[in-house]
mmCIF file as Biopython writes it, N, C-alpha, C and O atoms, coordinates in Angstrom:
data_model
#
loop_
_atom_site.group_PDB
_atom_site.id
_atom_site.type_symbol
_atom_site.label_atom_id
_atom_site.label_alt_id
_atom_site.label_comp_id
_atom_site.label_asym_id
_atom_site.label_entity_id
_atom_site.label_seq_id
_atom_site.pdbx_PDB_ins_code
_atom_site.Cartn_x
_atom_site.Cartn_y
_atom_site.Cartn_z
_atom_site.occupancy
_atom_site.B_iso_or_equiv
_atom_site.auth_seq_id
_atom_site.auth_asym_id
_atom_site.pdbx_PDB_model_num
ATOM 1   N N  . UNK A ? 1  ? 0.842   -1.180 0.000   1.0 0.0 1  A 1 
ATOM 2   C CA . UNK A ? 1  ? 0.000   0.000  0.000   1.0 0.0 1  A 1 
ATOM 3   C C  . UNK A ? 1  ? 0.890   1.247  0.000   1.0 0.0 1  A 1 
ATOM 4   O O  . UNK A ? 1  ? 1.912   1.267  0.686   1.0 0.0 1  A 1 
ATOM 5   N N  . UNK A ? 2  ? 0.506   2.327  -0.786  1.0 0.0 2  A 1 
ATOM 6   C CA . UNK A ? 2  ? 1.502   3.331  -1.112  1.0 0.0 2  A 1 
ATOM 7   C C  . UNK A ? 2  ? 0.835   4.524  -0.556  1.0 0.0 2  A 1 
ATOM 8   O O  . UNK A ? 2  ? -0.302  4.744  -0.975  1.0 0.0 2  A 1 
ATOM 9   N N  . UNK A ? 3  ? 1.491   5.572  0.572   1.0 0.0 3  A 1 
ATOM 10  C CA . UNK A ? 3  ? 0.936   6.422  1.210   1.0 0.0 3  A 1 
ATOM 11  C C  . UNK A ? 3  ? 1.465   7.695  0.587   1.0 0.0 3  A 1 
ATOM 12  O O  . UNK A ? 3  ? 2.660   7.961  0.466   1.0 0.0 3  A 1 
ATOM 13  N N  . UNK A ? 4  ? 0.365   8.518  0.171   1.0 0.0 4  A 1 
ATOM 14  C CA . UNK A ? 4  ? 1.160   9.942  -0.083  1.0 0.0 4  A 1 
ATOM 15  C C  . UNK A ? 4  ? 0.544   11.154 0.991   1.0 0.0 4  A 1 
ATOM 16  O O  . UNK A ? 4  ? -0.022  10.948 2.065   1.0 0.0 4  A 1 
ATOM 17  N N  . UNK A ? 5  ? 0.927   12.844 0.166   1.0 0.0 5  A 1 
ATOM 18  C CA . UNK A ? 5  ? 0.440   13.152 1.638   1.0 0.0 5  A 1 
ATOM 19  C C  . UNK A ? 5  ? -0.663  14.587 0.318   1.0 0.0 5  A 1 
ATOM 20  O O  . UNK A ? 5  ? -0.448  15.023 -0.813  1.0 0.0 5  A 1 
ATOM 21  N N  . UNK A ? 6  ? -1.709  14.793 1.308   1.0 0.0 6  A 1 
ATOM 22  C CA . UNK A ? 6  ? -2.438  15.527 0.513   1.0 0.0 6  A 1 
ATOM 23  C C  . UNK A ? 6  ? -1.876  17.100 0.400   1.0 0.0 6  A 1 
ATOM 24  O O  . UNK A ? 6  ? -0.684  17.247 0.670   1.0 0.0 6  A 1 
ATOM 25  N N  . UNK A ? 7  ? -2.698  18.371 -0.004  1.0 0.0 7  A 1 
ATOM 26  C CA . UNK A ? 7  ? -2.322  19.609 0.274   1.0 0.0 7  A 1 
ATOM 27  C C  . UNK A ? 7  ? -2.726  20.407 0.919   1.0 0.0 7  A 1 
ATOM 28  O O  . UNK A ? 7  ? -2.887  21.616 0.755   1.0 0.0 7  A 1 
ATOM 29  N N  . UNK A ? 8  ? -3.007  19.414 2.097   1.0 0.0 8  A 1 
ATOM 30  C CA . UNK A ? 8  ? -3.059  20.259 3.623   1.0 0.0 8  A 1 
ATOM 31  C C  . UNK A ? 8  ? -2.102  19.147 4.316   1.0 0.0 8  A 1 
ATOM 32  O O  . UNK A ? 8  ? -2.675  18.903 5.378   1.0 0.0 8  A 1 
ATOM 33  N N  . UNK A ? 9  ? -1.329  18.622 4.271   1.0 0.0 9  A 1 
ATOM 34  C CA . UNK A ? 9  ? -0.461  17.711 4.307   1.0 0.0 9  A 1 
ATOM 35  C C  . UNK A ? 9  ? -0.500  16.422 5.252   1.0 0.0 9  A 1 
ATOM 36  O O  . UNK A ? 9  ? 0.354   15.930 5.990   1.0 0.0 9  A 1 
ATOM 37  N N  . UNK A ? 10 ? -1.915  16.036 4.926   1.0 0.0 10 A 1 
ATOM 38  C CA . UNK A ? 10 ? -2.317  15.045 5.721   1.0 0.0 10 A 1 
ATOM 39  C C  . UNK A ? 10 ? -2.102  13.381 5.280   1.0 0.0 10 A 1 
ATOM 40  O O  . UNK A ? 10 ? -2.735  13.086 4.266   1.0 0.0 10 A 1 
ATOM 41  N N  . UNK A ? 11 ? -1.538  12.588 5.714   1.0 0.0 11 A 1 
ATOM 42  C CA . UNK A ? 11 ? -1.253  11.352 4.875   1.0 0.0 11 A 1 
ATOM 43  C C  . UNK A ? 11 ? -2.373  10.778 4.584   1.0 0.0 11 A 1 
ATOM 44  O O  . UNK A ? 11 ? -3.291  10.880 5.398   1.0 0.0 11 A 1 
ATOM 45  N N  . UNK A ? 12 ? -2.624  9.831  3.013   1.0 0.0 12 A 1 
ATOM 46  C CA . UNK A ? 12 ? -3.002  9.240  2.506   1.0 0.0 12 A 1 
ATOM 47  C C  . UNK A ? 12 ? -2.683  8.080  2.059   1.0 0.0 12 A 1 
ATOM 48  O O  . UNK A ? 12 ? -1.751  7.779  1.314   1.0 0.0 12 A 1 
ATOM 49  N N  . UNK A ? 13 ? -3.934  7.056  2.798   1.0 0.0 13 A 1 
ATOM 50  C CA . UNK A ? 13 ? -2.967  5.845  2.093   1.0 0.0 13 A 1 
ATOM 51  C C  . UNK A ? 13 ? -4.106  5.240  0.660   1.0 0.0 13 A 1 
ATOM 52  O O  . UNK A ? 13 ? -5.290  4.915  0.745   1.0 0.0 13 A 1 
ATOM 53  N N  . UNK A ? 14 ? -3.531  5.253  -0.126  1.0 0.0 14 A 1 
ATOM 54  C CA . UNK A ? 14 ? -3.762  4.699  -1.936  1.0 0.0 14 A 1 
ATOM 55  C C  . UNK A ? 14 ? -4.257  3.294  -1.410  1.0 0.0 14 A 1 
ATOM 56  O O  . UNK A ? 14 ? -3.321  2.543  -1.136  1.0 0.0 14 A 1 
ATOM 57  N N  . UNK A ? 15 ? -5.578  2.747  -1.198  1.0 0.0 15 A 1 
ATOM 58  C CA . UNK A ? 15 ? -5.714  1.201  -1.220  1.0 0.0 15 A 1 
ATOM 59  C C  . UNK A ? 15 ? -5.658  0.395  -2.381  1.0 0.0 15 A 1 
ATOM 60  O O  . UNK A ? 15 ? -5.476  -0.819 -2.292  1.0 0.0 15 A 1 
ATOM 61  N N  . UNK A ? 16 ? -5.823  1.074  -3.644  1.0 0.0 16 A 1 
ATOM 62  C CA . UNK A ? 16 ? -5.847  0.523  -4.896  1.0 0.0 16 A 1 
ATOM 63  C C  . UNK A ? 16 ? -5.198  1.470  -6.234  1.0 0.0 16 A 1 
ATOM 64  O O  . UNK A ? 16 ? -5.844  2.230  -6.956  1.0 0.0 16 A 1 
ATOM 65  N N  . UNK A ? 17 ? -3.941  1.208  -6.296  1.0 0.0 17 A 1 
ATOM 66  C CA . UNK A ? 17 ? -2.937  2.227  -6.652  1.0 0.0 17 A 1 
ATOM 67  C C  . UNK A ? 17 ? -3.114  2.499  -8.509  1.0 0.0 17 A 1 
ATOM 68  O O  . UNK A ? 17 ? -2.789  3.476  -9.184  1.0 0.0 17 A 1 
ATOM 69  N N  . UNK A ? 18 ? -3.720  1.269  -8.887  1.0 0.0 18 A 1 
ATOM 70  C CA . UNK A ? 18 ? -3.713  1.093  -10.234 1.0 0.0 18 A 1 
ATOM 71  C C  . UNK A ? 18 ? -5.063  2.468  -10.347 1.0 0.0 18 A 1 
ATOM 72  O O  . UNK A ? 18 ? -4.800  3.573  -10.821 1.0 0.0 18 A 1 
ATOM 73  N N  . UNK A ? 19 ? -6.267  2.142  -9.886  1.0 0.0 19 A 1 
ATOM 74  C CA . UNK A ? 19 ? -7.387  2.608  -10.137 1.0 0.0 19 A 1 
ATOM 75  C C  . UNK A ? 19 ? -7.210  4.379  -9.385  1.0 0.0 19 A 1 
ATOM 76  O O  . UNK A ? 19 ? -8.008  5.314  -9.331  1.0 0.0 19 A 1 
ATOM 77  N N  . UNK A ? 20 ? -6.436  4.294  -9.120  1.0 0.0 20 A 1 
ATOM 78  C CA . UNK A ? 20 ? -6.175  6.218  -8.915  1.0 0.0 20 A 1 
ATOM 79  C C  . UNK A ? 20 ? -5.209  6.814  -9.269  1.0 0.0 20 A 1 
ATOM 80  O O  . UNK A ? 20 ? -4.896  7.893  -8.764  1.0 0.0 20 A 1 
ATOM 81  N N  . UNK A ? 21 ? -4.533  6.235  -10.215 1.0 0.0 21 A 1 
ATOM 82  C CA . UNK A ? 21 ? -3.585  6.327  -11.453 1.0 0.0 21 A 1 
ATOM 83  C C  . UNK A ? 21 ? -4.901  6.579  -12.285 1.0 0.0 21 A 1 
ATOM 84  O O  . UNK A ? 21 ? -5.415  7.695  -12.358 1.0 0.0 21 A 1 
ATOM 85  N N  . UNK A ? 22 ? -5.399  5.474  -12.899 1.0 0.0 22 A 1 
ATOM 86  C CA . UNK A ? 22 ? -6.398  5.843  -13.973 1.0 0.0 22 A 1 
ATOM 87  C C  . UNK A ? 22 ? -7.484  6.977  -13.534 1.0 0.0 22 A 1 
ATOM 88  O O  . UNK A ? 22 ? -8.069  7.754  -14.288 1.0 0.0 22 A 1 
ATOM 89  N N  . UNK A ? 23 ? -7.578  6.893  -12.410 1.0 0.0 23 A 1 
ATOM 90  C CA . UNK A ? 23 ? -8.468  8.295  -12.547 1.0 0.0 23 A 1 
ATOM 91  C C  . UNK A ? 23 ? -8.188  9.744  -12.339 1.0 0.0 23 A 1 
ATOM 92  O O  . UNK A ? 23 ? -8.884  10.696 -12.693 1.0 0.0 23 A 1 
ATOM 93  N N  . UNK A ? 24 ? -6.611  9.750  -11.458 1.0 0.0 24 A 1 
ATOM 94  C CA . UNK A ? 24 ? -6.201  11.167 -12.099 1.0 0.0 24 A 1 
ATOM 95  C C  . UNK A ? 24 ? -5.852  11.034 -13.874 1.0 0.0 24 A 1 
ATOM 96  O O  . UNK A ? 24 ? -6.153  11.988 -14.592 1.0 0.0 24 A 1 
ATOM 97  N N  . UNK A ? 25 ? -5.135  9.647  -14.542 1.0 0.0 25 A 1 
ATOM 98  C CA . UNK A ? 25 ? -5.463  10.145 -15.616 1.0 0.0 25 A 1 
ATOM 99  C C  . UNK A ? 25 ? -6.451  10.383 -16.569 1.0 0.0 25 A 1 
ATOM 100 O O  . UNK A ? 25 ? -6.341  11.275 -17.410 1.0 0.0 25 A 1 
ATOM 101 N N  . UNK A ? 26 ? -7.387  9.653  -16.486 1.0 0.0 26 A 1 
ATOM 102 C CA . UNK A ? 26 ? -8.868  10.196 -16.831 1.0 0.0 26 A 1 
ATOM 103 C C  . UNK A ? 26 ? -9.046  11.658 -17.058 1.0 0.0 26 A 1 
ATOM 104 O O  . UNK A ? 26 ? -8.965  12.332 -18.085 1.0 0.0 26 A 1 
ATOM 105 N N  . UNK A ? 27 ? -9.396  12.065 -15.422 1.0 0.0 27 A 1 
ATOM 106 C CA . UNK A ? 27 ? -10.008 12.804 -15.559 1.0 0.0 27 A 1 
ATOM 107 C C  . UNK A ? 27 ? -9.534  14.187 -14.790 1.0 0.0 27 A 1 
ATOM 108 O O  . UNK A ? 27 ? -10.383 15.052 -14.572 1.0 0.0 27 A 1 
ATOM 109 N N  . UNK A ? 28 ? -7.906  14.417 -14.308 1.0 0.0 28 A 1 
ATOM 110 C CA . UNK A ? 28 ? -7.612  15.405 -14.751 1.0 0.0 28 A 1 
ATOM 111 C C  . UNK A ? 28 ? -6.131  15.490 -15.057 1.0 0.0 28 A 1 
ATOM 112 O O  . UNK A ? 28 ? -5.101  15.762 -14.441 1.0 0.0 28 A 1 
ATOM 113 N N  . UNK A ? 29 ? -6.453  15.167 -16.174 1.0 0.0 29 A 1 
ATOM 114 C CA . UNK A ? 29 ? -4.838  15.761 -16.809 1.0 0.0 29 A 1 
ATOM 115 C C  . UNK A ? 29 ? -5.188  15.726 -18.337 1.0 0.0 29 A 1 
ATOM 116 O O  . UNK A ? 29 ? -6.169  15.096 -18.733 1.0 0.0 29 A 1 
ATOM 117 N N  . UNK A ? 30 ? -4.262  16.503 -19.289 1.0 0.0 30 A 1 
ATOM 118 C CA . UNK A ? 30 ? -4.710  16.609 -20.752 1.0 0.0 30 A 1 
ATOM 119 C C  . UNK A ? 30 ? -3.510  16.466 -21.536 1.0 0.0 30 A 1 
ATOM 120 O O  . UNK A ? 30 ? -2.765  17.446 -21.557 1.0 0.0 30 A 1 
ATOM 121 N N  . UNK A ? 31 ? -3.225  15.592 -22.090 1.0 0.0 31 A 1 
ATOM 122 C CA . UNK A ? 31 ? -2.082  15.351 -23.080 1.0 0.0 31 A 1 
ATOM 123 C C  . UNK A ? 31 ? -0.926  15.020 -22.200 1.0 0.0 31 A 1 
ATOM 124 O O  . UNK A ? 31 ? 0.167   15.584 -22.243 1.0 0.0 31 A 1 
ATOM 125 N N  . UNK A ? 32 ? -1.312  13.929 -21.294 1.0 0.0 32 A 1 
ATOM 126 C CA . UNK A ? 32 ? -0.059  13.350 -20.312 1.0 0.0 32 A 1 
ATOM 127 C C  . UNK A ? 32 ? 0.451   14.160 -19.400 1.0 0.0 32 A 1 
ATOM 128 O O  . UNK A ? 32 ? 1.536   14.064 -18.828 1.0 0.0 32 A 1 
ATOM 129 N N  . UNK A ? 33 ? -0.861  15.439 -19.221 1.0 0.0 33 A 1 
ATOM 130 C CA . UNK A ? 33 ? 0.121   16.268 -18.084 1.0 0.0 33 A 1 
ATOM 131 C C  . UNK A ? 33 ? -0.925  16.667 -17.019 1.0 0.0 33 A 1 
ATOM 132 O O  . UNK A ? 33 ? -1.921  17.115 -17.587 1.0 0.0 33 A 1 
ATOM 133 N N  . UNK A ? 34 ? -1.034  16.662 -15.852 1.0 0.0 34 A 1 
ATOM 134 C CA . UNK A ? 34 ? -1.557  17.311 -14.291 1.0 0.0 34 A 1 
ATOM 135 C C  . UNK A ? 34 ? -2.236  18.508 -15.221 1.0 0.0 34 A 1 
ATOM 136 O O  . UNK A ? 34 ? -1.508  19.195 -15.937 1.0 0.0 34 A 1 
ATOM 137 N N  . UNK A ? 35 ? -3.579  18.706 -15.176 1.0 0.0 35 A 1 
ATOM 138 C CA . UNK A ? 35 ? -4.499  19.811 -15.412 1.0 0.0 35 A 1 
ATOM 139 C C  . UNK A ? 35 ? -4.685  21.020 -14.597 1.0 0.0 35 A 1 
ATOM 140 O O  . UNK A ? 35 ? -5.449  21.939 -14.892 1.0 0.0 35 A 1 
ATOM 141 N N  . UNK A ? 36 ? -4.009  20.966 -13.650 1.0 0.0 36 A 1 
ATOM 142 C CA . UNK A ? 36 ? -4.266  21.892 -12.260 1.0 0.0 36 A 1 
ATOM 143 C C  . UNK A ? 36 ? -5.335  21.668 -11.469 1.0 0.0 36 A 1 
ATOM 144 O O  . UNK A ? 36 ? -5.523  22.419 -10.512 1.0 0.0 36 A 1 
ATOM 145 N N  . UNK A ? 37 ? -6.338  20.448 -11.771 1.0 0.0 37 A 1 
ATOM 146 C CA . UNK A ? 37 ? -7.916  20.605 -11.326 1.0 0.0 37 A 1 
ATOM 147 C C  . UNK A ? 37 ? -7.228  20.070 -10.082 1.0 0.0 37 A 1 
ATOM 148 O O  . UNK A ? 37 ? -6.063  19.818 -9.778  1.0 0.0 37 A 1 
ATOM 149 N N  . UNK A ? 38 ? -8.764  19.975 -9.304  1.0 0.0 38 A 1 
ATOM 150 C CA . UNK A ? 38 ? -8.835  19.794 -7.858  1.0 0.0 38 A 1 
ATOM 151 C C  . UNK A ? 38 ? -9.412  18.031 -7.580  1.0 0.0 38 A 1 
ATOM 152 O O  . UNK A ? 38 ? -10.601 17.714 -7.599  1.0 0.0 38 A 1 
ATOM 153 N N  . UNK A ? 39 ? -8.453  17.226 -7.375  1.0 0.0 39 A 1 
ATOM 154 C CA . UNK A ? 39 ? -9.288  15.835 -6.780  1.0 0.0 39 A 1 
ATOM 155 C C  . UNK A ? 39 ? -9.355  15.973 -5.508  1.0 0.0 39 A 1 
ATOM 156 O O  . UNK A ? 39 ? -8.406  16.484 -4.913  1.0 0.0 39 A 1 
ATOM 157 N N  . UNK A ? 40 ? -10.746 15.448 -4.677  1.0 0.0 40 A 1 
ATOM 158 C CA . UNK A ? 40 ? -10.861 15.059 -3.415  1.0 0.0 40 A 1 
ATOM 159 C C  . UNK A ? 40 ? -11.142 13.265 -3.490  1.0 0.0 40 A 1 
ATOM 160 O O  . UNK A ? 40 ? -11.598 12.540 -4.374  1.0 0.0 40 A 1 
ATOM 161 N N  . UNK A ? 41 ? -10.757 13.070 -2.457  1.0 0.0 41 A 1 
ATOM 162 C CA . UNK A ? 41 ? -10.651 11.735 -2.318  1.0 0.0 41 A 1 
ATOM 163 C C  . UNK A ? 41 ? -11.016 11.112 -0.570  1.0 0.0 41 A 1 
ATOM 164 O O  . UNK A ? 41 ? -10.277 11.090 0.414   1.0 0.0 41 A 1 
ATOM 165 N N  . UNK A ? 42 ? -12.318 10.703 -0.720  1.0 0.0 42 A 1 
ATOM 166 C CA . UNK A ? 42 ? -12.388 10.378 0.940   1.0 0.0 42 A 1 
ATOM 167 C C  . UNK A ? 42 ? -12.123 11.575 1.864   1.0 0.0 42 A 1 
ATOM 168 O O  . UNK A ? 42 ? -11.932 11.233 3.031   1.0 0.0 42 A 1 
ATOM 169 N N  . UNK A ? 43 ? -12.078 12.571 1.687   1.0 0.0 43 A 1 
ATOM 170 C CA . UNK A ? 43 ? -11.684 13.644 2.447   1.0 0.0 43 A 1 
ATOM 171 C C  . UNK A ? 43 ? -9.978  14.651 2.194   1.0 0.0 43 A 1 
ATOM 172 O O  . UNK A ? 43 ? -9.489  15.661 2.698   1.0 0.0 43 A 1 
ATOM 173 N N  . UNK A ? 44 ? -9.685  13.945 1.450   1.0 0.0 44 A 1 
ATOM 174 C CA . UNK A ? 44 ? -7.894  14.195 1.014   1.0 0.0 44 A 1 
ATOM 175 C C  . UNK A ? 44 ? -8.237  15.038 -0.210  1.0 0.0 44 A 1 
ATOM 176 O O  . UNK A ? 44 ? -9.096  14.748 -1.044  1.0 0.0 44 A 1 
ATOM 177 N N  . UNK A ? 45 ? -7.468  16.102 -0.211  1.0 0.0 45 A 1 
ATOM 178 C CA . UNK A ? 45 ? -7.534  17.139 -1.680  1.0 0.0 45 A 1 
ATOM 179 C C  . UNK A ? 45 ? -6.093  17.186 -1.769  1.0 0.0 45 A 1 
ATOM 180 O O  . UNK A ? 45 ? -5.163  17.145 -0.963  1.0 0.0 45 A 1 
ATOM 181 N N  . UNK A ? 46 ? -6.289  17.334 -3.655  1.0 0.0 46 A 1 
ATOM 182 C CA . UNK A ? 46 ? -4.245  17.142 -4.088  1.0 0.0 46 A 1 
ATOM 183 C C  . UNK A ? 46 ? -5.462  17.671 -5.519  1.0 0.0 46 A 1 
ATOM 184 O O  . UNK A ? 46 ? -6.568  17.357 -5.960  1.0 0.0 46 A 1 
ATOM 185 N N  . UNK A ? 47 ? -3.994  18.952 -5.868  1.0 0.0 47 A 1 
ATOM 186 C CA . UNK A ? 47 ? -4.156  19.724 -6.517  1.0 0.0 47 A 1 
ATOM 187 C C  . UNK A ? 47 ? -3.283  18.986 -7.261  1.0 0.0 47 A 1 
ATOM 188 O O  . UNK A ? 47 ? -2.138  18.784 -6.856  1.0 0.0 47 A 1 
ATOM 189 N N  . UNK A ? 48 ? -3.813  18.421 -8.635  1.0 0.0 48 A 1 
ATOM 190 C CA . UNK A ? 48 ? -3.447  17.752 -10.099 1.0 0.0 48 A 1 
ATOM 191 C C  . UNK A ? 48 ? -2.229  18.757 -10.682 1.0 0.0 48 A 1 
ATOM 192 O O  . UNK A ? 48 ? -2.622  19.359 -11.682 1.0 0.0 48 A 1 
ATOM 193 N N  . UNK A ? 49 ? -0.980  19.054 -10.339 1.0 0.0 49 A 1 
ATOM 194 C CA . UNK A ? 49 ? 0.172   19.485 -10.557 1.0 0.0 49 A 1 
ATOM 195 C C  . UNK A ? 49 ? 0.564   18.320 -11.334 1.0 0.0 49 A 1 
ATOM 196 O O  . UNK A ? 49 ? 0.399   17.104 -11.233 1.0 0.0 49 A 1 
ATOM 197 N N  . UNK A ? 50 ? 1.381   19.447 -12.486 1.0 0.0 50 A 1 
ATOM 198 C CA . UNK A ? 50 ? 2.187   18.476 -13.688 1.0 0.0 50 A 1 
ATOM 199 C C  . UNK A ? 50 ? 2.820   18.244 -12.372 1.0 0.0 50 A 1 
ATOM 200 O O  . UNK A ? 50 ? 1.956   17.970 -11.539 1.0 0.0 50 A 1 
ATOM 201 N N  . UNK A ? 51 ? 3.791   18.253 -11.976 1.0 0.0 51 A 1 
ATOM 202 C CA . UNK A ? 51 ? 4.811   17.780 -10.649 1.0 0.0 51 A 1 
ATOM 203 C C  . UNK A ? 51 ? 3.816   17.075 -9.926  1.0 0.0 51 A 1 
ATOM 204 O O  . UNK A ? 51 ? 4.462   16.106 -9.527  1.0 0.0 51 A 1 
ATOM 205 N N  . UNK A ? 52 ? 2.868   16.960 -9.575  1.0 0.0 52 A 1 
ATOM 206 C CA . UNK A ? 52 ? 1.992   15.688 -8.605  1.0 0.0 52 A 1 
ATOM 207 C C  . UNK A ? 52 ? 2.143   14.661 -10.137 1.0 0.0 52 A 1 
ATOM 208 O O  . UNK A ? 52 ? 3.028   13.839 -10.374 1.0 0.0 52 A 1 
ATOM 209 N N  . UNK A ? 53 ? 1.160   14.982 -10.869 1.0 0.0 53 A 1 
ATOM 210 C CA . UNK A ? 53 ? 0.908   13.719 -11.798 1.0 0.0 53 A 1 
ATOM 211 C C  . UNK A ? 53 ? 2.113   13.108 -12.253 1.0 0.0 53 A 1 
ATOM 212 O O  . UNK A ? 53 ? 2.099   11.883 -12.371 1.0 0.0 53 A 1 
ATOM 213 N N  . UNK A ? 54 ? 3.233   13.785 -12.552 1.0 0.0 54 A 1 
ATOM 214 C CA . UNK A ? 54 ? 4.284   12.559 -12.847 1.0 0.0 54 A 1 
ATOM 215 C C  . UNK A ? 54 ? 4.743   12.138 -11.518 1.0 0.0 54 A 1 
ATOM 216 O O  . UNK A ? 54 ? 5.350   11.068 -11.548 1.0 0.0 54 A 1 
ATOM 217 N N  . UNK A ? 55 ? 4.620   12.692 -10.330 1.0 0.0 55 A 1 
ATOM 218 C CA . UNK A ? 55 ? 5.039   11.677 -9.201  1.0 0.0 55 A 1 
ATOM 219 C C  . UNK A ? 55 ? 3.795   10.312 -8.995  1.0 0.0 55 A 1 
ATOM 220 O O  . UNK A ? 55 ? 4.266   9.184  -8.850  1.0 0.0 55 A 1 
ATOM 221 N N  . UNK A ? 56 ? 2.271   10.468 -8.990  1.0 0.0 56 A 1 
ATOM 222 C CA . UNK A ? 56 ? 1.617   9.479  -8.893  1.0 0.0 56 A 1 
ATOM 223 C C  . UNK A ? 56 ? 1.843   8.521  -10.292 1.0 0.0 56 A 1 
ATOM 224 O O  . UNK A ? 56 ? 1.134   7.521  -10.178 1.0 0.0 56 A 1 
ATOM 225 N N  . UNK A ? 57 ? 2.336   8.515  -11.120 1.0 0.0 57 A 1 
ATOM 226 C CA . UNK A ? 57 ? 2.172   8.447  -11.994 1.0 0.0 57 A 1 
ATOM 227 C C  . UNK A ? 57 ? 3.930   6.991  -12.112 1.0 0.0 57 A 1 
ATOM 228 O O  . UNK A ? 57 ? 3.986   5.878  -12.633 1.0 0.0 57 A 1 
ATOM 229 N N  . UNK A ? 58 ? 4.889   7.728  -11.433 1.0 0.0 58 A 1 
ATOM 230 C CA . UNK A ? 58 ? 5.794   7.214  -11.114 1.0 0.0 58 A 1 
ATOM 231 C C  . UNK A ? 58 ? 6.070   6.166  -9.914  1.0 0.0 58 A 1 
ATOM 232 O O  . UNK A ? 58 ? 7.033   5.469  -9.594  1.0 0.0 58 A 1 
ATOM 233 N N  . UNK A ? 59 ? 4.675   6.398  -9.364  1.0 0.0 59 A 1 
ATOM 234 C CA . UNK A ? 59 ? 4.786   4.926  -8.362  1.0 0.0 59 A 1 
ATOM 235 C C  . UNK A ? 59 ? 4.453   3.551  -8.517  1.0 0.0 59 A 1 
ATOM 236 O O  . UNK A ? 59 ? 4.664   2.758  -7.599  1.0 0.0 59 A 1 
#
């Protein structure tokens, strides 16, 4: 299980790492890159930064 930390810097742990890969890439990023949008997740917010998406992206 792979823990990151959100942007209020609260840890998160990823229970299913494949399926939140595919859905920041889904649905926010555009041409392989972090869109700037806003995901919440269970209570965790992470601002879709080209620099976030190639780090989730790299785990």
């Amino acid at each position: 299980m792979v823990q990151i930390e959100d942007d209020n810097g609260k840890k998160y742990k990823i229970e299913d790492l494949n399926s939140f890969k595919l859905h920041i890439k889904k649905y926010h990023s555009k041409d392989g890159k972090g869109d700037g949008s806003l995901h919440e997740e269970n209570g965790y917010w992470f601002r879709v930064t080209e620099e976030f998406y190639d780090y989730v992206m790299g785990l």
